[in-house]
N, C-alpha and C positions, 0 to 999 in steps of 0.2 A: 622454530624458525618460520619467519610468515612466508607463504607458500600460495602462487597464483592460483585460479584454476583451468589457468589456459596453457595448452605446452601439446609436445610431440614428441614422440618417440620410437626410435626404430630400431630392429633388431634383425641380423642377418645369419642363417646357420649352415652348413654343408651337414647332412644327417646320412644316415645310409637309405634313406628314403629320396631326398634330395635335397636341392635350395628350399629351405623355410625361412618367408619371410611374414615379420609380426609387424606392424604399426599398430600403435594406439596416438589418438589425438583426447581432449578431452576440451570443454567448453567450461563456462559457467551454467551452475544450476541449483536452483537451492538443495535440493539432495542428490543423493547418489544413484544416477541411473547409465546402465553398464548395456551395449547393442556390442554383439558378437556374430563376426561372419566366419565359417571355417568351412574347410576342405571339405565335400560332401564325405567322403570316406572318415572325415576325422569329425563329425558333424557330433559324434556321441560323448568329446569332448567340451563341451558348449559349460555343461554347470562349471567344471574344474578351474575354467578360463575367468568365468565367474568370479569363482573363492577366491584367484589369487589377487585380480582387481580390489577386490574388497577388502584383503587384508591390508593394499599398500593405502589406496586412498579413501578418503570418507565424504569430500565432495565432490559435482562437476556431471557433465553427462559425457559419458566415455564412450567410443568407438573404438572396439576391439578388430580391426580386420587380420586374416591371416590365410596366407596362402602359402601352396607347397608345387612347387615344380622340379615333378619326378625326373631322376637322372637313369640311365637305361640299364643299370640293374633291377631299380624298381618298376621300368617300365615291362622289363621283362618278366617279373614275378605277377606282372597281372595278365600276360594270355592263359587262354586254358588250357589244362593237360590234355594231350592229345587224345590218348586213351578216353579221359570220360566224351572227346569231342564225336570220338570215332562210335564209340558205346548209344551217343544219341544220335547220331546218324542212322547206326541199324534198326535202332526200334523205330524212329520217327519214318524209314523209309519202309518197316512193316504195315505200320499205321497206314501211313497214304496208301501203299498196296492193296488192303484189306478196304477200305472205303473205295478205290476205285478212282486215285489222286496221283497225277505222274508223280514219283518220286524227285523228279529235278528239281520240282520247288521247296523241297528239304535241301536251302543251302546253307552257307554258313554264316550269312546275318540272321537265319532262322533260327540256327541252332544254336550261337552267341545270346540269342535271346531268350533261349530255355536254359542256360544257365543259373541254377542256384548262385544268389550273391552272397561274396563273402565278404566279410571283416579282413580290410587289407590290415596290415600293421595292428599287432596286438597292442592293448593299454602297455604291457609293460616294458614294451619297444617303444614306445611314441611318446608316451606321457613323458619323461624325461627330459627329450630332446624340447618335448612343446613348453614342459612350463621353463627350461632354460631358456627357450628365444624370450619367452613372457615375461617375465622376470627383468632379462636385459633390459628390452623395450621400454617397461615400465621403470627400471632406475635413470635412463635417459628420459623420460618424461619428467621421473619427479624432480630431476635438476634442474628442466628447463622450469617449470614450476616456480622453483626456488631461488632461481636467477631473477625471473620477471616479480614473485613477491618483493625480495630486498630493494625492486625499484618503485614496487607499490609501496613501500615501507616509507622511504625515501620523501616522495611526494605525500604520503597522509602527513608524514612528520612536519613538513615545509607548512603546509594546510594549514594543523594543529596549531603549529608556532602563530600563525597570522590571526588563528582564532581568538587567542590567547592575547594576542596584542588587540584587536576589536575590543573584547571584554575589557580591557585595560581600560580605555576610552571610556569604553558606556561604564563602568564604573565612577569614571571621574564625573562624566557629561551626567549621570542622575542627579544629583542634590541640584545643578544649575535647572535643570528640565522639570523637575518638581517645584523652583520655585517660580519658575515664568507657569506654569499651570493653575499652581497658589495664588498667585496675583491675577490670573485672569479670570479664577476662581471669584476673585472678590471685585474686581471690576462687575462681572456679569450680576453679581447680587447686588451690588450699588446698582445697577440699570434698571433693575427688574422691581425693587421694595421702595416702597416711598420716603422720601427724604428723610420724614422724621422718625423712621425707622430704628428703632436700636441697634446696630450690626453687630456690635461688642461680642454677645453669649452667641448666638446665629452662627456669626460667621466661624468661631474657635471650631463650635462642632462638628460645624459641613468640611472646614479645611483637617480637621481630627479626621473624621472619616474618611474623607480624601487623599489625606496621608497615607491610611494603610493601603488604600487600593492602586495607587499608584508607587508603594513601597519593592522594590526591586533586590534587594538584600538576599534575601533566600534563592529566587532564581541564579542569582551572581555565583553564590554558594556551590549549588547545585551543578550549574555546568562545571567548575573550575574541579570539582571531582570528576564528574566526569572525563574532562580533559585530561585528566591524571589517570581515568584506569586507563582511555584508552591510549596513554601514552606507554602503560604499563605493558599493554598488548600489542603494542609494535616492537617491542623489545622482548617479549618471550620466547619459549623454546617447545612451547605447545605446539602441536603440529595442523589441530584446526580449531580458529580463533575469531571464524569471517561472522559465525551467528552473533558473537557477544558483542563484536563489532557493530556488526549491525543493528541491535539493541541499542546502543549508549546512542548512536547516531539516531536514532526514532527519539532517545529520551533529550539527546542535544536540541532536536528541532523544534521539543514541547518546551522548551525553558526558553529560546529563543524571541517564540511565537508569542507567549507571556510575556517577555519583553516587550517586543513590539507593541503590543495593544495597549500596556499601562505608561511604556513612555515611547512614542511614538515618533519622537525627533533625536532617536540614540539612531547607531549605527547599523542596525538591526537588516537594514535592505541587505548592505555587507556581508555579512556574518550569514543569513541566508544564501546568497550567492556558491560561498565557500566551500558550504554546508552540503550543497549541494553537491559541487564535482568531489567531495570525501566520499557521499553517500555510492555515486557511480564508480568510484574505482572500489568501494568495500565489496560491492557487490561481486565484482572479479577473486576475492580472498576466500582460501580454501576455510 
C-alpha cells in the first residue's frame, strides 16, 4: 500500500516509573535518517529505539522524542539512603577536620553531590514498558502515513490519466507536425539551390533523413510503458515504492524532452508542466 512519508505519532503510558510519553514525527528524505531524544536516565536506551524505527519504516527523517514524568513512587526511589547519607557525612566531616575546614560546609547539596550514580530502572523494567509506547506511536504514525499515500495515490492517478490523454494528442498531432516540417523542408531547399537545380534525388534524401530524426514512435512507445509500470505501482502492496517511482519519472521526463526537441509544436509544454507537480508529490512517497 502506497504510504506517505510525512505523519505523527503518539503514544501515551502510566508505567510504575510514570507518564511515558513517545512522539515520533517523520518528514521526507531520501533515506532513512532516525534523531532520538530520551530521558537522561533512559539515555542508554538510544540504539534499541533505533532498531525498532528501522524495522517499521525504511524512508523519511524520523524524530523520535520521548519523555517520562516520574509519578512519586518513582520520585521517591530516587533520594538517597539515609544511611549511606549519614556514612558521608562522617568521613567528609573527618576530612574537613583534619585539613583545618569548619565542618558546616559538609552540607547536603555537598554530599548529594558525592553520591555514586546509579542506573534508575533496570533494562528489564523499562525496556518493555519503552518499546510498548514505541511501537504504539509508531503504528499511529504508519496509518497517518498511509492515510495521506492513498491521497497521494489518488492525485498521481488523476496526473497519470491526463498524461495519458496528452500523449494521445501528440500521438495523433505527429504525422501532421512532420509534414508541415517536410514541406518547409522543401520550401527552404527551393530558396536556397538554383532554379535549374534537380531536387528530385536531393530532396527524397534530406526528407529520408529528416524523417528518421524527427520520428517520434519509439519515445510514444516508451512512455506508454512507463505509464503502465507506474500505474502498476500505484496499485501495489509493496510497502516502499517512492525510489522506482522516482526512476520512471526521470525516465518520463527524458522521452518527453526527445519530444519536444524533434517535434516542437506537440503538446510537450503540457505534459512537462504535469510532469512536474507528479515529480513533487513522488518525492513525498515512502
Amino acid at each position: 500500500m502506497l504510504s506517505s512519508m510525512t505523519g505523527f505519532g503518539r503514544a501515551v503510558a502510566d508505567t510504575p516509573f510514570g507518564r511515558l510519553v513517545v512522539e515520533i514525527q517523520s518528514v521526507n528524505r531520501k533515506y532513512l535518517e532516525v534523531s532520538v531524544a530520551l530521558p537522561r536516565e533512559w539515555g542508554r536506551f538510544e540504539h534499541e529505539v533505533r532498531k525498532w524505527v528501522g524495522e517499521t519504516l525504511a524512508r523519511g527523517s524520523i524524530s523520535v522524542r520521548i519523555s517520562l514524568a516520574p509519578n512519586a513512587k518513582a520520585v521517591e526511589s530516587f533520594l538517597p539512603d539515609l544511611e549511606t547519607l549519614q556514612g558521608l557525612k562522617k568521613g567528609w566531616d573527618r576530612l574537613a577536620s583534619q585539613i583545618g575546614l569548619d565542618t558546616r560546609s559538609v552540607d547536603l547539596p555537598f554530599l548529594v553531590s558525592q553520591l555514586p550514580e546509579a542506573e534508575n530502572h533496570s533494562a528489564d523494567e523499562a525496556l518493555p514498558a519503552l518499546r510498548h509506547s514505541v511501537e504504539e506511536a509508531l503504528k499511529a504514525l504508519v496509518e497517518m502515513r498511509r492515510v495521506e499515500g492513498k491521497a497521494l495515490a489518488r492525485d498521481l492517478l488523476q496526473r497519470l490519466q491526463v498524461l495519458e490523454h496528452e500523449l494521445t494528442e501528440v500521438d495523433k498531432l505527429a504525422p501532421t507536425v512532420v509534414a508541415k516540417m517536410r514541406q518547409k523542408l522543401a520550401e527552404r531547399m527551393a530558396e536556397v539551390l538554383p532554379a535549374d537545380t534537380a531536387l528530385d534525388e536531393r530532396l527524397i534524401r534530406e526528407v529520408a533523413l529528416f524523417a528518421e530524426r524527427v520520428d517520434i514512435t519509439e519515445e510514444i512507445t516508451r512512455l506508454r510503458s512507463h505509464f503502465s509500470q507506474l500505474k502498476g505501482l500505484l496499485q501495489t502492496k509493496e510497502a516502499s515504492v517512492g525510489r522506482k517511482m522516482d526512476f520512471l519519472v526521470q525516465e518520463m521526463g527524458r522521452e518527453i524532452n526527445t519530444i519536444g526537441s524533434k517535434c516542437p509544436e506537440t503538446r510537450v509544454v503540457e505534459m512537462k508542466s504535469e510532469l512536474e507537480k507528479m515529480r513533487e508529490q513522488i518525492q513525498n512517497i515512502e
